[in-house]
C-alpha positions, 0 to 999 in steps of 0.5 A: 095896142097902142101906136108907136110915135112916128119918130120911133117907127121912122128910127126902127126902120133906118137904124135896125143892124143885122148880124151877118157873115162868120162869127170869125174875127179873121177878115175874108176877100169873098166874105161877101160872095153869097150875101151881096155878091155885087158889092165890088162892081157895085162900089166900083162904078160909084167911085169911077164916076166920081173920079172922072169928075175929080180926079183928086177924089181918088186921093181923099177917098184914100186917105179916108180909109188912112184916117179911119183905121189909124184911130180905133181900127179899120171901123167906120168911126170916121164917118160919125157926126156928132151925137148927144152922146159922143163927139164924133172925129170929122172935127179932130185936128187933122181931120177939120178942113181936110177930110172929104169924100164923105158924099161919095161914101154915101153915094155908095152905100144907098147904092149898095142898101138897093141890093142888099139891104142891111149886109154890107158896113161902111167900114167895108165900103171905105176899105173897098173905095180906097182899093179901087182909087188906086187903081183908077188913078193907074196904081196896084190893086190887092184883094181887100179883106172884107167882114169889118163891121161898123163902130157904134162911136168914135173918139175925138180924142185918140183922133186928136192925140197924134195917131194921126202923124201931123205934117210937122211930123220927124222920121222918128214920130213917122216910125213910132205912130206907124209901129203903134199900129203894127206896121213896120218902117218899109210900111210906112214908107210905102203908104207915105207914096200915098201922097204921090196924089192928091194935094195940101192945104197951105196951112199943111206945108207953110212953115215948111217952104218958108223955114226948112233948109232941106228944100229946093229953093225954086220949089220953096219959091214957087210954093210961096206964091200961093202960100203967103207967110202971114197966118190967115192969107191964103190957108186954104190955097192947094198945093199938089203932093206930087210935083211932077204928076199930082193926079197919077199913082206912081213913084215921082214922089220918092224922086221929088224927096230926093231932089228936096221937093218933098212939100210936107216936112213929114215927106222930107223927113224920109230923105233927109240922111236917116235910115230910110234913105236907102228905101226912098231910093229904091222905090224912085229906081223901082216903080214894081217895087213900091207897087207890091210894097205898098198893096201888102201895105195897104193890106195890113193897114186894113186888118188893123183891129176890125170889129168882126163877128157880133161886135160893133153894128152894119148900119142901115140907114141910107147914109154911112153917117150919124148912124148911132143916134137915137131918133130920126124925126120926120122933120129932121129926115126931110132937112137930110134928103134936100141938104 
């Protein structure tokens, strides 16, 4: 018999899937318990170092999970480079320049491929990952339903055709794209608290502090000393979400729209005399409030169209990226191990 080409052997050996877990396509918090039951502590140390280091991470690995399930479902596909086949959604308009964390989500899934190979998908890891920033940076936790299994492509195009709300984007665009993906408007409003972390690049938030009228004239001021009007000075400048405590989970998001410190226009758009004043309010006066909204929330956005049972894969390289390509030369793995 003759030998299999080195290239082959090595692409066997990290891109073989296995089929694990109910054939159900309902999703499951102890989906994991018997077949890698240490997944949750496992993911939870890789992710509290790396918030300790950047606490700003917790925040990017959040909105990873946002990024991938409002395009095809909660599947991974975020996570895909660019193949011959396909192109891949990390370079879509609101993913290029603004996703990250990418490295911690490869961090985890080598950790967890050494105590169960071949069981658990990103897609999963991402959901878990994002729980647990949460909680780190002093939010709610929830049970995150587990069982998603990993798409083998992803879609550049839905990525960049407004699934994703821009930062330009009106109540009603924010209440459409969430509806589209089953969530109603208190949902949408709670997630949207998902920006009580993290921070904006000033191309995110410019027209607004120099255009808008709904805004604090102070904080406008303050934010245009980092963030000049001429396109190309200072784009990649950061602003913090959240004015008042930018790296804690908590409600003074809600409290910055109502004082016209909303730094994004879509943030702003939630207080600004429509229908969702009332519930702004309400998460401002009432941090308990917010906390469940947003874990329910947060719950139902996870279970949007996981690919379960035989569909889609549980990838099985080391890396949670560029899974699907066809061959992986020795070359070509040792350019991935020193990069």
């Amino acid at each position: 018999m003759a030998s299999r080409p080195i290239t082959v052997i090595v692409a066997i050996a990290f891109l073989t899937t296995l089929a694990v877990g109910s054939a159900s396509a309902q999703l499951s918090s102890n989906f994991y318990s018997k077949s890698c039951p240490k997944v949750l502590s496992t993911v939870k140390s890789v992710v509290a170092s790396a918030v300790s280091k950047e606490r700003r991470m917790g925040a990017s690995l959040l909105r990873l999970h946002f990024h991938d399930c409002f395009v095809n479902g909660c599947d991974g596909s975020v996570l895909l480079d660019d193949t011959s086949s396909f192109q891949g959604e990390k370079t879509a308009g609101p993913n290029l320049n603004s996703l990250r964390g990418f490295n911690v989500i490869d961090r985890i899934k080598s950790k967890v491929e050494s105590a169960c190979p071949g069981v658990v998908s990103c897609a999963d890891i991402v959901a878990i990952a994002a729980r647990d920033s949460v909680v780190l940076l002093g939010g709610p936790s929830w049970e995150v339903k587990l069982g998603r299994r990993d798409a083998r492509t992803a879609s550049l195009s839905i990525a960049n055709s407004g699934a994703l709300p821009p930062p330009t984007s009106t109540l009603a665009n924010l209440i459409s794209t969430f509806a589209a993906q089953g969530l109603s408007v208190r949902d949408m409003v709670a997630l949207s608290g998902s920006h009580t972390i993290g921070q904006a690049r000033c191309t995110s938030f410019r027209a607004r502090i120099y255009n808008d009228g709904n805004i604090d004239s102070s904080f406008a001021k303050t934010r245009q000393g980092k963030c000049p009007r001429t396109v190309g000075s200072g784009d990649n400048n950061l602003a913090p979400l959240d004015l008042q405590s930018p790296t804690a989970f908590d409600s003074a998001y809600y409290k910055n729209l109502i004082s016209n410190k909303g730094l994004l226009h879509s943030d702003q758009e939630l207080f600004n005399g429509g229908s969702t004043d009332s519930l702004v309010k309400t998460y401002s006066r009432n941090p308990k409030t917010f906390n469940s909204d947003f874990a329910s929330a947060m719950i139902k956005m996870g279970n949007i169209k996981p690919l379960t049972g035989s569909k889609g894969e549980i990838r099985k390289v080391l890396f949670c990226f560029g899974a699907s390509v066809t061959l992986i030369s020795v070359a070509s793995l040792h350019l991935i191990f020193l990069g």
